[in-house]
N, C-alpha and C positions, 0 to 999 in steps of 0.2 A: 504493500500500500504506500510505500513510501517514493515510488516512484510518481506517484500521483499528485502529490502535496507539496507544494514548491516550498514551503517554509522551514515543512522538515527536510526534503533536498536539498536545501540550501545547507543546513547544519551539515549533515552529513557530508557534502562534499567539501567543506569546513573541517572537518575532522580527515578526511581522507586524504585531502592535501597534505595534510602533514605526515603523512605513509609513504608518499611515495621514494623510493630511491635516488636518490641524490644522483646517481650516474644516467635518470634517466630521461630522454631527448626529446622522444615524442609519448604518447598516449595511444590507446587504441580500444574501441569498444570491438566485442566479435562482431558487429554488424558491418564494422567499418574498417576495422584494419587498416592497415599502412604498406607503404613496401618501397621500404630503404633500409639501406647499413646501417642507421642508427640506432642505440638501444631503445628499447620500447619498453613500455609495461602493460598487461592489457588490465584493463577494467574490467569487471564485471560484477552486476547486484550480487546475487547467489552462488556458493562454489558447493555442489554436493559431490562427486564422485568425482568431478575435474576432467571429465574424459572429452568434453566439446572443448574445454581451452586447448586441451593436448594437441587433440587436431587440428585447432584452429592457429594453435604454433607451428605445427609444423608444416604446414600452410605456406602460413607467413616467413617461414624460415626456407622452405624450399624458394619463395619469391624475394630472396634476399635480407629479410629483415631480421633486423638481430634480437630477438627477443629474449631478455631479461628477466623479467619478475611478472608476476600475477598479484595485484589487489582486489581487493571485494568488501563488499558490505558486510556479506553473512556470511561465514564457515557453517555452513548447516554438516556439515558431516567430518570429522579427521581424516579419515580417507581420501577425501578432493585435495586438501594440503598437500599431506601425506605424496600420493599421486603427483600431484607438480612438482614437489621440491626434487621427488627420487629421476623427475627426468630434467633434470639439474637446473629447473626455475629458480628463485626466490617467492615464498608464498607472504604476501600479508592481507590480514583481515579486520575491519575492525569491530567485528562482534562475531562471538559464535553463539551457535544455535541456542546450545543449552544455559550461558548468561542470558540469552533473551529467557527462555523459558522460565529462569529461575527467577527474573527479577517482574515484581508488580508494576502493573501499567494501566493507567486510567484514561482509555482512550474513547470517544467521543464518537459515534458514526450520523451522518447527515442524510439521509435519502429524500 
């Protein structure tokens, strides 16, 4: 839902900026990708098993581009991490599943 709400997109990508890897050049969502030698990072909301960034690195990586690190909003699973870092990504997230789960939240629905 948070892609929905600019107020909370805002925060978030307030916090996510300050994730990203210093070495890197450009950005990339999987929609959009890139394709240069420069390090990248890809974005992405959700990471559960990590298996569409995989491919979608190596992708990017057979079309030239140097991909780096993977960030996301939610670790919904250790296994998606897990999964990137062992094909020598860097993984950062800034919430996992189970802190959201554990922490109360008073949220508000309008229809």
């Amino acid at each position: 839902m948070f892609e929905s709400n600019p107020v909370l997109l805002h925060e978030i990508a307030e916090y996510l900026s300050k994730l990203i890897p210093a070495d890197t050049e450009v950005l990339a969502g999987l929609e959009i990708g890139w394709y240069s030698s420069r390090n990248g990072t890809i974005i992405e909301d959700v990471v559960t098993t990590g298996g569409q960034i995989l491919l979608s690195a190596t992708d990017l990586r057979n079309a030239g581009a140097n991909v780096v690190s993977v960030l996301c909003v939610i670790e919904g699973e250790a296994q998606g991490g897990d999964n990137i870092e062992n094909e020598g990504l860097n993984f950062f997230s800034l919430f996992k599943m189970e802190e959201l789960l554990e922490t109360p939240c008073n949220i508000e629905f309008y229809i």
